[in-house]
C-alpha positions in Angstrom: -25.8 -18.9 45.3 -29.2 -17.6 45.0 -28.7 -14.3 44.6 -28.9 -12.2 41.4 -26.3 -9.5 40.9 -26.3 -6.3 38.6 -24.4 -3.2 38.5 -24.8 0.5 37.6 -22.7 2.7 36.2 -22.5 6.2 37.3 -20.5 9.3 36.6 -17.8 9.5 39.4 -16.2 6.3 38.5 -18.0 4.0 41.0 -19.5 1.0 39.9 -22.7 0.3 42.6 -23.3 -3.7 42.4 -27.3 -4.3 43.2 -27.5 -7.7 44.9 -30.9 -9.5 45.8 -32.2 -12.7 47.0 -34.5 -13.6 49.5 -33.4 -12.8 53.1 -32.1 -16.4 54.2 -29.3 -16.1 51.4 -27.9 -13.0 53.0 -25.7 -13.2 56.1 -26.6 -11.9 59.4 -24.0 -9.2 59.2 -25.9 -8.0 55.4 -29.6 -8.7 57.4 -28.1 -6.4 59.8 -26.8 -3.9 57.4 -30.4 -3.5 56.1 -32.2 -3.2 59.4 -29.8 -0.5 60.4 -29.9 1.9 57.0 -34.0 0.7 57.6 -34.1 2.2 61.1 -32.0 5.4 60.0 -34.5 5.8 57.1 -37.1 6.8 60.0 -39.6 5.7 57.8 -40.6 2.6 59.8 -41.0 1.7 63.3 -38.5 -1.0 64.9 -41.5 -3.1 66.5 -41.0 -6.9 64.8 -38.6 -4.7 62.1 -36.2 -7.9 61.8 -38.7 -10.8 61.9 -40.6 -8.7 59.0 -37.1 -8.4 56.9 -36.8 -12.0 57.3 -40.3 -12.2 56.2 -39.8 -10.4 52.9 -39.7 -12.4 49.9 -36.9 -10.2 48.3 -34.0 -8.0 49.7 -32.4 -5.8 47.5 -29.0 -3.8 48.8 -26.8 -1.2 46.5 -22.9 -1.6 47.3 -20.1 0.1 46.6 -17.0 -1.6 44.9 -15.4 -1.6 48.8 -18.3 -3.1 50.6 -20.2 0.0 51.6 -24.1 -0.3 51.9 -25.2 2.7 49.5 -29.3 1.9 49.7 -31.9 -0.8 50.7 -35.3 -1.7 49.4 -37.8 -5.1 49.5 -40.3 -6.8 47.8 -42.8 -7.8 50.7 -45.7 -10.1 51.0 -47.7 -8.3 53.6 -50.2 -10.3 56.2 -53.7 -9.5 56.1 -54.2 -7.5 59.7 -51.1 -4.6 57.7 -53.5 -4.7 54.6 -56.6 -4.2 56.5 -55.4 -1.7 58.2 -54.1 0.5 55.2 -57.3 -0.3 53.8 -59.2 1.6 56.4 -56.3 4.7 56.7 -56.2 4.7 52.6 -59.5 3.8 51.6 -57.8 1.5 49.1 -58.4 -2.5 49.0 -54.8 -3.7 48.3 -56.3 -7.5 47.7 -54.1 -10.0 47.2 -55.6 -11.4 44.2 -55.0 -7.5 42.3 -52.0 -6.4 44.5 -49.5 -9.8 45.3 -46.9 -7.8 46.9 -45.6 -4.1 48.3 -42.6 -2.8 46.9 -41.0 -0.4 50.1 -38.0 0.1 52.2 -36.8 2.0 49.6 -33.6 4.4 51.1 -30.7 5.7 49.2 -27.7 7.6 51.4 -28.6 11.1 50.9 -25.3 12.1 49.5 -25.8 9.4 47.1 -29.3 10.3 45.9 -30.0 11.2 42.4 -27.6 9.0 41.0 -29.9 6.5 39.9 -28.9 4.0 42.7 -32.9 4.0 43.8 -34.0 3.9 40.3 -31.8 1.0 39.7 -33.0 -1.1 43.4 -36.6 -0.5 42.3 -36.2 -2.0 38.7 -34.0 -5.3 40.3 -37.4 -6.0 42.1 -39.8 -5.3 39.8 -37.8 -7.8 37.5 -38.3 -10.4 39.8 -41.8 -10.2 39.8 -42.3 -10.3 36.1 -45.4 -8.6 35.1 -46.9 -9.4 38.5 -48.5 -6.2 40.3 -47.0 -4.5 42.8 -47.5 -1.5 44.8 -45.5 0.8 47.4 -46.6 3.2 49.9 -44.0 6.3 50.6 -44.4 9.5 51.9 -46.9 12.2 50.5 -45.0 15.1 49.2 -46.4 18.2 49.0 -47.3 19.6 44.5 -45.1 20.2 42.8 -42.5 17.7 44.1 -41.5 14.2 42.0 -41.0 11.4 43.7 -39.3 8.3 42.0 -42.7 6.3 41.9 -43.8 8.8 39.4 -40.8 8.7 37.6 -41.4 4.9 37.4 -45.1 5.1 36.7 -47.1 4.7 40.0 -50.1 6.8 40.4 -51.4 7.9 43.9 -54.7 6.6 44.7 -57.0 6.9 47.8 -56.4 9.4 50.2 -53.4 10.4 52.1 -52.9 8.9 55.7 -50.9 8.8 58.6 -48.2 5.9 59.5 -47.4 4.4 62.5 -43.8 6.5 62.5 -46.1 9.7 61.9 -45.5 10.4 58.4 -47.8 11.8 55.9 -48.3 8.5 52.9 -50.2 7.7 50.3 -50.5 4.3 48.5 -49.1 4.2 44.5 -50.2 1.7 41.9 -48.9 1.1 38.4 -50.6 3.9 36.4 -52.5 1.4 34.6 -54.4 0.5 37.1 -55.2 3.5 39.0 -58.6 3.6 37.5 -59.2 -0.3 38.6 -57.7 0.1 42.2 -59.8 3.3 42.3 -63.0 0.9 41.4 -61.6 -1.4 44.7 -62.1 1.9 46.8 -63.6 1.4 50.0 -66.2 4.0 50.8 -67.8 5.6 53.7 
């Protein structure tokens, strides 16, 4: 089996096991699972949603001890017409050489947010990729809000920009390289 498991502890007495692998491991019923929560998520848009899942290099999915799907999130290896064109919206070059892959997909039930179930998704991936660079694109919140990529240590650089589903994003980097993506800016 090729697929790494973990588990995380939490308060209420509920174990949530953290599976991942890469998406040919998982069955169709799990691949389906995932484009589902995905969809719900209304973060993305279902346009060539399932070939791009079974495009990722890593699926991650948080159970509970009976079976149910508590969150989702992916390591992805995006083509070069997706990083163009968040290079033009973001003014950021997300090169392959500084930037291998895109952490996203990242979405935790909301009645089972803030129990670390994210938290615990986003560290199964970044294990996998070792000390390799990464970075994620989310939503821009408004000051004063956290969101777990700062609680993680990613840094927003480049300028906010609207995606495809109509969201407000922004592109986050490990904070130690926020100054050296900065220096990859595009400019006008």
């Amino acid at each position: 089996d090729a697929r790494e498991r973990g588990s995380l502890t939490r308060g209420r007495g509920m174990t949530p096991t953290i599976v991942t692998a890469h998406p040919s491991a998982f069955t169709v019923k799990d691949r389906d699972d995932f484009f589902h929560m995905l969809q719900r998520s209304a973060t993305v848009t279902g346009t060539g949603l399932r070939g791009r899942i079974d495009r990722a290099m890593r699926l991650a999915f948080a159970r509970c001890p009976g079976g149910s799907l508590l969150g989702i999130a992916a390591l992805k290896t995006p083509d070069a017409s997706y990083r163009a064109r968040i290079r033009v919206a973001s003014e950021v070059d997300l090169n392959t050489r500084d930037f291998p892959y895109e952490r996203g997909w990242l979405f935790v039930e909301p009645s089972m947010r803030g129990q670390g179930i994210g938290m615990a998704l986003i560290k199964t991936l970044s294990a996998v990729v070792g000390g390799q660079l990464f970075y994620s694109i989310g939503a821009h919140l408004p000051t004063g809000h956290v969101h777990i990529s700062a609680v993680e240590g990613l840094g927003c650089i480049g300028r906010p920009f609207t995606g495809r589903a109509g969201r407000q994003l922004v592109v986050r980097v490990p904070l130690c390289m926020v100054q050296a993506a900065e220096g990859h800016t595009a400019r006008r």
